[in-house]
py3Dmol code that shows the C-alpha trace and the ligand (Angstrom):
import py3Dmol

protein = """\
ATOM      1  CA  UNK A   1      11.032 137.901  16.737  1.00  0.00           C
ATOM      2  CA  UNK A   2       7.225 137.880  15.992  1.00  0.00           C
ATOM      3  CA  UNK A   3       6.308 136.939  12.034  1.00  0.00           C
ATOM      4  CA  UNK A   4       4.818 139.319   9.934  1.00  0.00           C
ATOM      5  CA  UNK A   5       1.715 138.421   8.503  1.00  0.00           C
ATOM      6  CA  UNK A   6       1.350 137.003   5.054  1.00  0.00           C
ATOM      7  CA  UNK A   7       1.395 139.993   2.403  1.00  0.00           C
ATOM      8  CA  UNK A   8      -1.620 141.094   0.153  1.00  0.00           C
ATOM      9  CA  UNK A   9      -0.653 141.803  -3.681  1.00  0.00           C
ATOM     10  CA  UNK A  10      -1.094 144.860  -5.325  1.00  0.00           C
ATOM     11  CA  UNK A  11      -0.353 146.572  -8.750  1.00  0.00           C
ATOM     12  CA  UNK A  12       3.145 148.315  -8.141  1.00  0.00           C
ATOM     13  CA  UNK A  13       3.941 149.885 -11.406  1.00  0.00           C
ATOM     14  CA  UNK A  14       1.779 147.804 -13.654  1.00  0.00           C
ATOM     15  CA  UNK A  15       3.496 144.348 -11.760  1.00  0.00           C
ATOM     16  CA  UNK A  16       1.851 142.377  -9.203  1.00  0.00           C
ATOM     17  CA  UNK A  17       4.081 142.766  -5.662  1.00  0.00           C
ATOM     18  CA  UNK A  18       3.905 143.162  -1.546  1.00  0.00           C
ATOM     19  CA  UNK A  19       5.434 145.604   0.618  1.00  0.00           C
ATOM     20  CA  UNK A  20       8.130 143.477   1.844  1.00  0.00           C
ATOM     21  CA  UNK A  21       9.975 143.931  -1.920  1.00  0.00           C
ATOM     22  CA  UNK A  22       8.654 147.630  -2.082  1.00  0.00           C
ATOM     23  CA  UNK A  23       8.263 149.012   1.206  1.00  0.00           C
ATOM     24  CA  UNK A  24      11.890 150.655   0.676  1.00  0.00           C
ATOM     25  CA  UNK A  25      11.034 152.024  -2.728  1.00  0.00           C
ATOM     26  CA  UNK A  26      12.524 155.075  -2.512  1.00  0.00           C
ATOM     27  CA  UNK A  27      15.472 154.352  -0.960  1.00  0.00           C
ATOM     28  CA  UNK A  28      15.958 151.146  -3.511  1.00  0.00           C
ATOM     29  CA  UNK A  29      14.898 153.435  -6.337  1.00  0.00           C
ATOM     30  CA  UNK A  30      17.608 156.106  -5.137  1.00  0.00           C
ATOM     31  CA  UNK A  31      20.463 153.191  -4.576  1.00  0.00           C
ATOM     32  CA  UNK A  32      24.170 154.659  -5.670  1.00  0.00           C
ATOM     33  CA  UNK A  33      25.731 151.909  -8.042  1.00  0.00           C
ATOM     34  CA  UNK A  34      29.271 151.798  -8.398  1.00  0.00           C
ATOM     35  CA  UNK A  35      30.556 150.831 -11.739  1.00  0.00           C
ATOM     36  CA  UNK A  36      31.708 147.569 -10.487  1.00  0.00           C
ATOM     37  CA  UNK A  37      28.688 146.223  -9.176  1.00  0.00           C
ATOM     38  CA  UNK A  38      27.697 142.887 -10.573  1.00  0.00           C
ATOM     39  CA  UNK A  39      23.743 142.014  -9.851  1.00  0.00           C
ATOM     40  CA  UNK A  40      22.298 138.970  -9.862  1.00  0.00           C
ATOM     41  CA  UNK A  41      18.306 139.049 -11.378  1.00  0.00           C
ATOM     42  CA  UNK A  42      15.749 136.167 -11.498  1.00  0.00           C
ATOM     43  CA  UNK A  43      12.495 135.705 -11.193  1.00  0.00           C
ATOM     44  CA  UNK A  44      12.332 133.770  -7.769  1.00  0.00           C
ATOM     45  CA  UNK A  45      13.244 130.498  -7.411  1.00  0.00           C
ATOM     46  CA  UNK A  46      15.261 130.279 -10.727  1.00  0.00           C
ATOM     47  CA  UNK A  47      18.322 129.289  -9.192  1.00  0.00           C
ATOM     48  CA  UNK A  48      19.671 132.824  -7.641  1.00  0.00           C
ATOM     49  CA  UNK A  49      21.874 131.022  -4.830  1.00  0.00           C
ATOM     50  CA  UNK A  50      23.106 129.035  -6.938  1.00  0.00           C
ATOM     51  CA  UNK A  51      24.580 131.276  -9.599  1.00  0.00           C
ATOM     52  CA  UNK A  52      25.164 134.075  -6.065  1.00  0.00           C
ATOM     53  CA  UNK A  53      27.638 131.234  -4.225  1.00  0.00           C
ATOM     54  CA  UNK A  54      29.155 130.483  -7.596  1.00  0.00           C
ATOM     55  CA  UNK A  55      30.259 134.235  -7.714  1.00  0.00           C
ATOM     56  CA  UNK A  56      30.711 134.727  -4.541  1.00  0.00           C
ATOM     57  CA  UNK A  57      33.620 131.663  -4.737  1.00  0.00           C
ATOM     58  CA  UNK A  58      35.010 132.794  -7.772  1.00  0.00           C
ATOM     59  CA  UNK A  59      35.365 136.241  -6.612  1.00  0.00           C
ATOM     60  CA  UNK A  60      36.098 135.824  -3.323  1.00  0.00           C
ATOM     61  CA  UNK A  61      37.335 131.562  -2.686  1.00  0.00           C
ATOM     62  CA  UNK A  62      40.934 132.432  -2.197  1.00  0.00           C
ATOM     63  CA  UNK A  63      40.685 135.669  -0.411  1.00  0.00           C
ATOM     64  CA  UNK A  64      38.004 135.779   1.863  1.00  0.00           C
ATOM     65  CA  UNK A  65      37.636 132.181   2.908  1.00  0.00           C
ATOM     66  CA  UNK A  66      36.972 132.442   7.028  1.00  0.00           C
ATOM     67  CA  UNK A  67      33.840 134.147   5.813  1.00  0.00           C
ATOM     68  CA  UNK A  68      32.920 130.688   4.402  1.00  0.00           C
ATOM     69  CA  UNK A  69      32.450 129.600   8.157  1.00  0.00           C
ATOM     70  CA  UNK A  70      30.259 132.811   9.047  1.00  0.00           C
ATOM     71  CA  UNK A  71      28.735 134.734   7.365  1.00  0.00           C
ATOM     72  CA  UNK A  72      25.718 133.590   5.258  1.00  0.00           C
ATOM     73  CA  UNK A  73      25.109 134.430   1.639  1.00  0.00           C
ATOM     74  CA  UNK A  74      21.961 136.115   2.214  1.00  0.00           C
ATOM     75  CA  UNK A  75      24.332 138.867   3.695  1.00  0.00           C
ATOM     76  CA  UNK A  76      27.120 138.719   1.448  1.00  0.00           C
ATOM     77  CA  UNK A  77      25.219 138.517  -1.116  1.00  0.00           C
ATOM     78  CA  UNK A  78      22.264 141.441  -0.531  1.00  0.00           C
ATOM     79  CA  UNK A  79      18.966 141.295  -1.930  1.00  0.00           C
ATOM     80  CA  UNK A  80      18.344 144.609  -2.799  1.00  0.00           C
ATOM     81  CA  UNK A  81      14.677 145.557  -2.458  1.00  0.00           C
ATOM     82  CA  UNK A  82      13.749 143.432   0.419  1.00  0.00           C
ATOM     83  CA  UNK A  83      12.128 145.232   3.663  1.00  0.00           C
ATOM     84  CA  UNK A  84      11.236 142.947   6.439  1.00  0.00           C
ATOM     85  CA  UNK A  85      10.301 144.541   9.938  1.00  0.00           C
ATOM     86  CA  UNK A  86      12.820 144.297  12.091  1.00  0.00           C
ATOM     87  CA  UNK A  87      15.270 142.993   9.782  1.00  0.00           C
ATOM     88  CA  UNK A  88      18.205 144.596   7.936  1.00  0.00           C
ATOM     89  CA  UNK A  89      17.139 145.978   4.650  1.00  0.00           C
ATOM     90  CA  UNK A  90      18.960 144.597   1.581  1.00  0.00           C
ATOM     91  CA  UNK A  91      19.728 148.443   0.299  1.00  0.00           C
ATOM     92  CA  UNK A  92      21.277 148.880   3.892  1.00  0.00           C
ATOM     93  CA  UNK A  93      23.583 145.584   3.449  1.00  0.00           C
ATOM     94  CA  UNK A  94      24.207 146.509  -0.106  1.00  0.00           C
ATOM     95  CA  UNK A  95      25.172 150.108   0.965  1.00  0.00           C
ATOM     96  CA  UNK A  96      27.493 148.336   3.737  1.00  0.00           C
ATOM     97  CA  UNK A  97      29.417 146.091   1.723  1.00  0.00           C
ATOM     98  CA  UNK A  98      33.212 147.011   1.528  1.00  0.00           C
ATOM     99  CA  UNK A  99      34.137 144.251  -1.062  1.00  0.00           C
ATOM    100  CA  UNK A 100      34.883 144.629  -4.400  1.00  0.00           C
ATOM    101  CA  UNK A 101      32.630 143.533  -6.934  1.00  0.00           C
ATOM    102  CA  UNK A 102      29.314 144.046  -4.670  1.00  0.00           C
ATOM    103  CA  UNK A 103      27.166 140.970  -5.625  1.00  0.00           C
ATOM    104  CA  UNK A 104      23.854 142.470  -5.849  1.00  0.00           C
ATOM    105  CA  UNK A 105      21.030 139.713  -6.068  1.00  0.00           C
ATOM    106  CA  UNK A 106      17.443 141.424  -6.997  1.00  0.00           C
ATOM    107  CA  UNK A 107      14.060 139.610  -8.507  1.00  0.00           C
ATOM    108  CA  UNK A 108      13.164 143.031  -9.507  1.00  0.00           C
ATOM    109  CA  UNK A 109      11.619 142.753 -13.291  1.00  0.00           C
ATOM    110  CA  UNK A 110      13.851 144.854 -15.547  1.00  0.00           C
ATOM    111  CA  UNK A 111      11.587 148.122 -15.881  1.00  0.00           C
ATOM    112  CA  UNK A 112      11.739 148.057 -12.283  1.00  0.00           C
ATOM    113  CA  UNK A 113      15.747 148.542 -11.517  1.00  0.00           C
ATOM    114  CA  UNK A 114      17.144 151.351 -10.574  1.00  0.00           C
ATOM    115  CA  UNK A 115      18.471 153.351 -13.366  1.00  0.00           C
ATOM    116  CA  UNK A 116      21.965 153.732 -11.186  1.00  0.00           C
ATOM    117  CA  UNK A 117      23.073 150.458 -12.310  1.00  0.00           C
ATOM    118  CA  UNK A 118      22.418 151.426 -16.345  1.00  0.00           C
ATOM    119  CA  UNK A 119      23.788 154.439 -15.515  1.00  0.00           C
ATOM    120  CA  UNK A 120      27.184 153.089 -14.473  1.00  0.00           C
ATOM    121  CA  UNK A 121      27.098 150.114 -17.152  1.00  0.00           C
ATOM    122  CA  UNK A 122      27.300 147.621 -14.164  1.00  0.00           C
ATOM    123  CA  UNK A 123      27.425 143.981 -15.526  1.00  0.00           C
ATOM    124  CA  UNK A 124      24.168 141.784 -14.540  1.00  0.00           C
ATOM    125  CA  UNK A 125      23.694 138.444 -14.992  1.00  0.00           C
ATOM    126  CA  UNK A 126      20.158 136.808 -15.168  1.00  0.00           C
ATOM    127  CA  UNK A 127      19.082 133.418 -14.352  1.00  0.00           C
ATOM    128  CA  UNK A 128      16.071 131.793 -16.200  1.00  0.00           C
ATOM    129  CA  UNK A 129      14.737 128.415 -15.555  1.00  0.00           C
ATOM    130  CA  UNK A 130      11.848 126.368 -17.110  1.00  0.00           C
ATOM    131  CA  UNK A 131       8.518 127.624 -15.819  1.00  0.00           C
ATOM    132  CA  UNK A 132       6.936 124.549 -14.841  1.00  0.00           C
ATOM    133  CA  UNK A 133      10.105 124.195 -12.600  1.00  0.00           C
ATOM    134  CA  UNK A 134       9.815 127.465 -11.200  1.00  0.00           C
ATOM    135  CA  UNK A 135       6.224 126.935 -10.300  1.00  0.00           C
ATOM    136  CA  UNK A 136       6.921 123.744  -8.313  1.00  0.00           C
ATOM    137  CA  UNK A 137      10.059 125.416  -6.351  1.00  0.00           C
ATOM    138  CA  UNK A 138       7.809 128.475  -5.647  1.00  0.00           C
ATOM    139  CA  UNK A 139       4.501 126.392  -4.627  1.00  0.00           C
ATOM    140  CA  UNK A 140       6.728 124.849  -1.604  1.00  0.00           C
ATOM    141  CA  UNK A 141       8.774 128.068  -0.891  1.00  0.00           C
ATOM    142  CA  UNK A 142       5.548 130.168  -0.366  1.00  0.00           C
ATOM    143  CA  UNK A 143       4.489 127.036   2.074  1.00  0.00           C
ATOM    144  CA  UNK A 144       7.709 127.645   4.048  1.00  0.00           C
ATOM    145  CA  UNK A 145       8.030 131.864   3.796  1.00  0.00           C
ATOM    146  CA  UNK A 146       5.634 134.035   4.939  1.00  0.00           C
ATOM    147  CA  UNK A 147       7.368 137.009   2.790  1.00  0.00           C
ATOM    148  CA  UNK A 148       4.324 135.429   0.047  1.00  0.00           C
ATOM    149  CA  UNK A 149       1.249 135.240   0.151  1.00  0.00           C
ATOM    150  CA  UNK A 150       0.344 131.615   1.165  1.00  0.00           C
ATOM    151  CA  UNK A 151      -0.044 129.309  -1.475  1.00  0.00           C
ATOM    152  CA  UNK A 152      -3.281 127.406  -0.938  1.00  0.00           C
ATOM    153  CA  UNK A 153      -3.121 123.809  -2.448  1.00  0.00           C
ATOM    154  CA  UNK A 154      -0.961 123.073  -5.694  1.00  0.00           C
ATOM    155  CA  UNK A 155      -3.950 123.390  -8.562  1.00  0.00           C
ATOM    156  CA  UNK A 156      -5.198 126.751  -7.327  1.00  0.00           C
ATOM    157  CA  UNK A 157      -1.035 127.822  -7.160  1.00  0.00           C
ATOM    158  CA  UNK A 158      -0.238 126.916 -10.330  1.00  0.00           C
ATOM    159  CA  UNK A 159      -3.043 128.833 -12.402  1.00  0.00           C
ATOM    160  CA  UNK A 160      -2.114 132.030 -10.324  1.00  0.00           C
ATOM    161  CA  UNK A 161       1.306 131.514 -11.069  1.00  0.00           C
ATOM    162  CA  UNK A 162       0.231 131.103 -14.855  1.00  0.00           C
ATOM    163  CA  UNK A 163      -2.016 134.247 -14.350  1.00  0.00           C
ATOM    164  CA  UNK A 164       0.608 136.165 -12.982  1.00  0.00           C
ATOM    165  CA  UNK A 165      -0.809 136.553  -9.502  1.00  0.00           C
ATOM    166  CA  UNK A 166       2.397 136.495  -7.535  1.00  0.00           C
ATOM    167  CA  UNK A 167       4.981 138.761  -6.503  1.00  0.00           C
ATOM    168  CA  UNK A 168       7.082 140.721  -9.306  1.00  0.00           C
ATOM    169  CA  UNK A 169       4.133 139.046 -11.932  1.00  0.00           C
ATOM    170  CA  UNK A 170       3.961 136.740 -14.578  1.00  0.00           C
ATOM    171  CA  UNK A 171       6.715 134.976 -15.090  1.00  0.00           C
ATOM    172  CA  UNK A 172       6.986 135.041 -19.051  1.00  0.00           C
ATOM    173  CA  UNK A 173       7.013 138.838 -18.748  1.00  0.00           C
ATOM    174  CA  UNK A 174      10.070 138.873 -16.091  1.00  0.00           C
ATOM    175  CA  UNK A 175      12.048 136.118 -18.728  1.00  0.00           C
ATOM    176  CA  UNK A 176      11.204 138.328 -22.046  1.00  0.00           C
ATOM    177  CA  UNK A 177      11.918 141.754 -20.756  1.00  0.00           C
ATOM    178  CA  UNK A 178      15.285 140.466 -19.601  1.00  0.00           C
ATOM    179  CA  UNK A 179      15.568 138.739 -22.645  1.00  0.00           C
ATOM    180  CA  UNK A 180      14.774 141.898 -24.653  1.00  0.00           C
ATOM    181  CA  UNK A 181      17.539 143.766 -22.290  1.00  0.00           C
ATOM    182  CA  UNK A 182      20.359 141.605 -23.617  1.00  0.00           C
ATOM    183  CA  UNK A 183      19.694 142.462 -27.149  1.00  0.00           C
ATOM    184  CA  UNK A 184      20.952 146.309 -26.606  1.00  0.00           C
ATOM    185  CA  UNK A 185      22.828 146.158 -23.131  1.00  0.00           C
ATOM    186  CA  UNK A 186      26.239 144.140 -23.827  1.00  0.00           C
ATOM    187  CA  UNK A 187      26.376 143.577 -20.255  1.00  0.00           C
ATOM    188  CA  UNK A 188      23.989 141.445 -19.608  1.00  0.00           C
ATOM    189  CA  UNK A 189      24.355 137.848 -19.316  1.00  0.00           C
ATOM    190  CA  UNK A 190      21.779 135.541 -19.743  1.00  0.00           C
ATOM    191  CA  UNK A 191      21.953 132.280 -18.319  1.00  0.00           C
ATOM    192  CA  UNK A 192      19.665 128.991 -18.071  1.00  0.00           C
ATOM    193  CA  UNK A 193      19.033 126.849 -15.181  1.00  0.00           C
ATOM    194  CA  UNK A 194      18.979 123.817 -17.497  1.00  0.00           C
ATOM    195  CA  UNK A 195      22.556 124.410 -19.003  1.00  0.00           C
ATOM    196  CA  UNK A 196      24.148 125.045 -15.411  1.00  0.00           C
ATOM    197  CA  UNK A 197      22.591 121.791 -14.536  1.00  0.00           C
ATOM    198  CA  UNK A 198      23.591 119.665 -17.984  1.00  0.00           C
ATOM    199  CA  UNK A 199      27.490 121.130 -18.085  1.00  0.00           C
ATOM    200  CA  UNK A 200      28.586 123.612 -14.855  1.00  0.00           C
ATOM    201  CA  UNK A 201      32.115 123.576 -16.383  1.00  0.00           C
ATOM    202  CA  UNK A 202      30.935 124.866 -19.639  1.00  0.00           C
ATOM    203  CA  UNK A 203      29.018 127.697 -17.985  1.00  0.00           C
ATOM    204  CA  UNK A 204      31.498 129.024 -15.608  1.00  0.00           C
ATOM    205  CA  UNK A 205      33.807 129.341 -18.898  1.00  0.00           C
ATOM    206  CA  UNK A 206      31.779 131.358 -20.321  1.00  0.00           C
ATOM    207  CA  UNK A 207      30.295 133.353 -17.389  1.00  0.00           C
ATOM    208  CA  UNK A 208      34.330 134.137 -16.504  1.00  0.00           C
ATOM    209  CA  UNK A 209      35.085 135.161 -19.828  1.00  0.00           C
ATOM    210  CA  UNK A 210      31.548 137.897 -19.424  1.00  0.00           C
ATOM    211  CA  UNK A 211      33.397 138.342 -16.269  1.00  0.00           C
ATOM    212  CA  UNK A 212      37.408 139.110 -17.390  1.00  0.00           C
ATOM    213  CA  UNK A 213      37.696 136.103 -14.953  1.00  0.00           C
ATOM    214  CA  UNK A 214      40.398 133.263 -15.426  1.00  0.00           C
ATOM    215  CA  UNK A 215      40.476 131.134 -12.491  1.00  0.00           C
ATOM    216  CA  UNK A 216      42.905 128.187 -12.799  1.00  0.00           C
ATOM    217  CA  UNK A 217      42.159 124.767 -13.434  1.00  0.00           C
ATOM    218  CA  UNK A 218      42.318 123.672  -9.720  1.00  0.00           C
ATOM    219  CA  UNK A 219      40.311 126.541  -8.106  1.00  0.00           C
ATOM    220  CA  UNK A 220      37.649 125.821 -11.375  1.00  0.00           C
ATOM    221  CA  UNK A 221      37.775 122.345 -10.016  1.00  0.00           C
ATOM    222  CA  UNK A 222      37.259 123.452  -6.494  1.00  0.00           C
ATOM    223  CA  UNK A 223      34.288 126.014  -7.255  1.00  0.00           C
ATOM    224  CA  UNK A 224      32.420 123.189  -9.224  1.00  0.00           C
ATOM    225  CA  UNK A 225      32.428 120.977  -6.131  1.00  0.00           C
ATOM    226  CA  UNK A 226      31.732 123.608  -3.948  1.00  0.00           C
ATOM    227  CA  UNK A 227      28.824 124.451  -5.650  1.00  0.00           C
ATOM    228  CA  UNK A 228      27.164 121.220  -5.688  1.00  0.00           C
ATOM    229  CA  UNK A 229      23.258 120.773  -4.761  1.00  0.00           C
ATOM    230  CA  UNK A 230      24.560 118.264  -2.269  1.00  0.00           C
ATOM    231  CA  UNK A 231      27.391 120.444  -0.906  1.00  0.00           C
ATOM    232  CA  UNK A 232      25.002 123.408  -0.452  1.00  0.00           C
ATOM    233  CA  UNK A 233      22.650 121.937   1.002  1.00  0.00           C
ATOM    234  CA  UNK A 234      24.752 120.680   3.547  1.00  0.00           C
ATOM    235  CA  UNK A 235      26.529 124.284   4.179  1.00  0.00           C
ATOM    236  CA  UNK A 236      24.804 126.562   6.295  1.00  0.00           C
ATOM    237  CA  UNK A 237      26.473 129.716   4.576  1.00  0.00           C
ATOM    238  CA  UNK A 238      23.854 128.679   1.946  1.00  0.00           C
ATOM    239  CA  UNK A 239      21.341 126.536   3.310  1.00  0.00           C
ATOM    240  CA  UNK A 240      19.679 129.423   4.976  1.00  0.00           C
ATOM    241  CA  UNK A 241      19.290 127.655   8.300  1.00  0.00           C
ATOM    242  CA  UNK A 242      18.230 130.567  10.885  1.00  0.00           C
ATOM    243  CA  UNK A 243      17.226 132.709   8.023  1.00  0.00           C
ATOM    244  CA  UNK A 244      14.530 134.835   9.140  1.00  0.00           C
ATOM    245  CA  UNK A 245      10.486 134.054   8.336  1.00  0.00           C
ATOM    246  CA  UNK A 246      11.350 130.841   6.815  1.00  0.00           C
ATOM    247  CA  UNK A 247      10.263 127.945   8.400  1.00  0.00           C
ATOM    248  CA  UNK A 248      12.983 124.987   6.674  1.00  0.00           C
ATOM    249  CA  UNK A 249      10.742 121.914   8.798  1.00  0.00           C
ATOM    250  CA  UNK A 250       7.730 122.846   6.181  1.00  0.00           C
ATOM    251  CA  UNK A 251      10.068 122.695   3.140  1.00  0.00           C
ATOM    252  CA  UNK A 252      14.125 122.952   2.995  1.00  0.00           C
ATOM    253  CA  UNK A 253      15.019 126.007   1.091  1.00  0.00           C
ATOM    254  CA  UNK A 254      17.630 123.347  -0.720  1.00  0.00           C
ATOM    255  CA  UNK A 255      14.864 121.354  -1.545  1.00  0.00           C
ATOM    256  CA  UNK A 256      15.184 119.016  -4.822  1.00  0.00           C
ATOM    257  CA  UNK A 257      17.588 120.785  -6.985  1.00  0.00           C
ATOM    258  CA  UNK A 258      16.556 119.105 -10.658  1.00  0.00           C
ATOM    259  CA  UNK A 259      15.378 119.761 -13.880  1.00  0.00           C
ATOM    260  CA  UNK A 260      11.988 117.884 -14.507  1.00  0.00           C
ATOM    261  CA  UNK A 261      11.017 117.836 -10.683  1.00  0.00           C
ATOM    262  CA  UNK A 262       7.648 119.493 -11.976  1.00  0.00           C
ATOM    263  CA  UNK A 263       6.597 115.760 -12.993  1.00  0.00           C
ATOM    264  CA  UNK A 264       5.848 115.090  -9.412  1.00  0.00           C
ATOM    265  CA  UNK A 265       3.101 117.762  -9.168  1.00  0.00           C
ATOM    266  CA  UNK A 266       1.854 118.317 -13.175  1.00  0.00           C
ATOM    267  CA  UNK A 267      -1.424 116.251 -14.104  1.00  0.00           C
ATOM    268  CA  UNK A 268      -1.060 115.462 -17.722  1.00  0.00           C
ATOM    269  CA  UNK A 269      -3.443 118.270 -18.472  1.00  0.00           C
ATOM    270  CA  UNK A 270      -1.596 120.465 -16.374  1.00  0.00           C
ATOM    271  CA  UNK A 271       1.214 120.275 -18.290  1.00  0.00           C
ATOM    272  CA  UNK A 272      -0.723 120.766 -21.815  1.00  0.00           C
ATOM    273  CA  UNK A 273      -1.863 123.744 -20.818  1.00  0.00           C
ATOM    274  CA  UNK A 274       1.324 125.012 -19.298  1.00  0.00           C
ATOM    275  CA  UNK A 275       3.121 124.377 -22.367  1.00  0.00           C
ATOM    276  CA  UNK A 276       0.181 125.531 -24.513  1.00  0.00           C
ATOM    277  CA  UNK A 277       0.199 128.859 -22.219  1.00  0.00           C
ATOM    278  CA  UNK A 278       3.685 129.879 -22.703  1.00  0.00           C
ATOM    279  CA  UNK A 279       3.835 129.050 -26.354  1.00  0.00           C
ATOM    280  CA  UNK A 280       1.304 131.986 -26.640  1.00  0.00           C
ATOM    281  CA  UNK A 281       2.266 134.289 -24.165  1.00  0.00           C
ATOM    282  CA  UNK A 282       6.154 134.466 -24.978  1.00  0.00           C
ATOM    283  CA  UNK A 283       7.096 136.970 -27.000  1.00  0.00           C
ATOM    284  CA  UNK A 284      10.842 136.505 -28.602  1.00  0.00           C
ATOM    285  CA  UNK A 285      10.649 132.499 -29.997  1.00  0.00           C
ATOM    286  CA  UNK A 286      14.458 132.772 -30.146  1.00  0.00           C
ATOM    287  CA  UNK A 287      13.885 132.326 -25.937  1.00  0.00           C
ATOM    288  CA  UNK A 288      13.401 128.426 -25.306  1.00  0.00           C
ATOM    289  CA  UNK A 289      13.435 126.663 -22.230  1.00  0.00           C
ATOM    290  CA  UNK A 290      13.898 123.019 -21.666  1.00  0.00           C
ATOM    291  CA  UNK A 291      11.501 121.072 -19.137  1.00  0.00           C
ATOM    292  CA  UNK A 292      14.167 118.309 -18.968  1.00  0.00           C
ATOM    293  CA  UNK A 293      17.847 117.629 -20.000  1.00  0.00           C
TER     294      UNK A 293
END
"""
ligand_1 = """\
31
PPS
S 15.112 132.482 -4.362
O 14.439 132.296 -3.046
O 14.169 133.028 -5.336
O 16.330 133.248 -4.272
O 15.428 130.995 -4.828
P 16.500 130.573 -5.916
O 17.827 130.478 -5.281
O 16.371 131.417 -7.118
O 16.001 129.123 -6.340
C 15.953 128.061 -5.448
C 15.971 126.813 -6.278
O 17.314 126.581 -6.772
C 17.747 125.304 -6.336
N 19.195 125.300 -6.122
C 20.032 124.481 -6.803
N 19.800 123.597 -7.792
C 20.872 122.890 -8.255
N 22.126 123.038 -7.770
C 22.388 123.918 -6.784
N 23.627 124.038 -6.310
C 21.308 124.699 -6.267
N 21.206 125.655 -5.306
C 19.913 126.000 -5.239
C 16.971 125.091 -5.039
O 17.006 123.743 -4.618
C 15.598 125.564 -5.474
O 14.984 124.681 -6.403
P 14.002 123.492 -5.997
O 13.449 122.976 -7.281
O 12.959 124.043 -5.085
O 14.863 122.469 -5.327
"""
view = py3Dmol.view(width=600, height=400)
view.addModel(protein, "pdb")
view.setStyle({"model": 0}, {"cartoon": {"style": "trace"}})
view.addModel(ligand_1, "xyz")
view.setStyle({"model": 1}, {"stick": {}})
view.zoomTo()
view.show()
């Protein structure tokens, strides 16, 4: 299968994206929800797996395990508005699943989801994780996935990320309209990168009681080992080995996995002005992130 060239950006509805996330618009735009959808929405690399193989075990550990040997999450677990050439479409895959709940993962900002899934009061969960984080994972995923434009060396990366020159936009927009979301839409729940790193057992209690969901202790046990950084890493329902346009000998996909990784790339000024940046440019100051735990 030939690669598709690197993607320009353009303005798509006031937010910076490529055709391989909008390509599909109308079909995405027209998507039929069913009330027991759950979606999954991030900004990219905020830890979207993670939380998708989390649900995907709790919903579906006990009665769908020989999919655990096949089928990889990417396709369980459908990513809405992609459109790759010569690919399946994630509306397509969403539209074909036959489970109940649909997992629905989307980067989509919130202005930009289809109104079917507010329409049938579907329950969304988002995952936010500390920009500086985010900026790091991204740099070395655009390396290894020509879905992005490429990323050119780490200084010039990181003030477009801060500028907001990257698919679905600035980053503190994406994190404060969700934000905003939560405060009228009940269900929507919000979750941090940080805290699933610092206590997983705390945050699958509370994400199962969002979710009417009481696993017992043992299968809790089992989902939190599952679940691991190590453990995914290692499983190639999640590690997205043969996933297409991603080239995993640049960068894994499973890369680091940490909180604070961003020290490894951030000059000292770097970081200043990151910080500085975000202080001014997010909007709610109830929303805080932590750059290490
Ligand atoms: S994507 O492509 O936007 O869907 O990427 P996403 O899944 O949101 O984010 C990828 C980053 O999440 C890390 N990751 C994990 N961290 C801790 N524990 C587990 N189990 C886990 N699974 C995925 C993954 O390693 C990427 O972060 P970095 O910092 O690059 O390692």
């Amino acid at each position: 299968m030939e690669t598709p060239p690197r993607p320009e950006l353009f303005d798509f509805h006031g937010v910076s994206m490529t055709k391989y996330f909008t390509d599909n618009w109308d079909n995405v735009k027209n998507f039929k929800a069913k009330a027991d959808d759950i979606v999954i929405a991030t900004y990219p690399k905020s830890g979207t797996t993670w939380v998708c193989y989390l649900l995907d075990r709790l919903y579906f550990g006990k009665t769908h395990p020989e999919k655990e040997t096949s089928l990889p999450l990417y396709i369980r677990v459908p990513f809405l508005e992609l459109c790759i050439p010569g690919h399946p479409k994630g509306k397509d895959l969403a539209d074909e699943l036959t489970i109940t709940p649909r997992l629905i993962k989307t980067h989509l900002p919130v202005q930009l989801v289809p109104e079917t899934f507010w329409e049938h009061n579907c329950r969304v969960i988002y995952v936010a994780r500390n920009p500086k984080d985010v900026a790091v994972s991204h740099f070395h995923f655009c390396r290894m996935n020509s879905i992005h434009p490429a990323p050119g060396d780490w200084d010039g990366f990181l003030q477009r990320f801060m500028d907001g020159n990257m698919a679905y936009g600035p980053w503190h927009e994406h994190v404060d309209g969700w934000w905003e979301k939560k405060q009228t839409y009940p269900k929507l729940h919000y979750i941090f990168y940080e805290d699933l790193t610092e206590n997983l057992g705390q945050e699958i209690d509370k994400l199962c009681s969002f979710l009417d969901l009481s696993p017992s202790a043992e299968e809790k046990e089992s989902i939190i080992s599952a679940v691991k950084f190590d453990r995914m890493k290692d499983n190639k329902v999640t590690n997205f080995t043969n996933a297409p346009l991603m080239n995993l000998k640049l960068s894994p996909f499973m890369r680091n996995g940490k909180v604070g990784d961003w020290k490894s790339h951030f000059t000292v000024a770097q970081s200043e002005q990151c910080d500085e940046h975000y202080k001014q440019k997010i909007r709610n100051p109830a929303l805080q992130f932590r750059t290490e735990v």
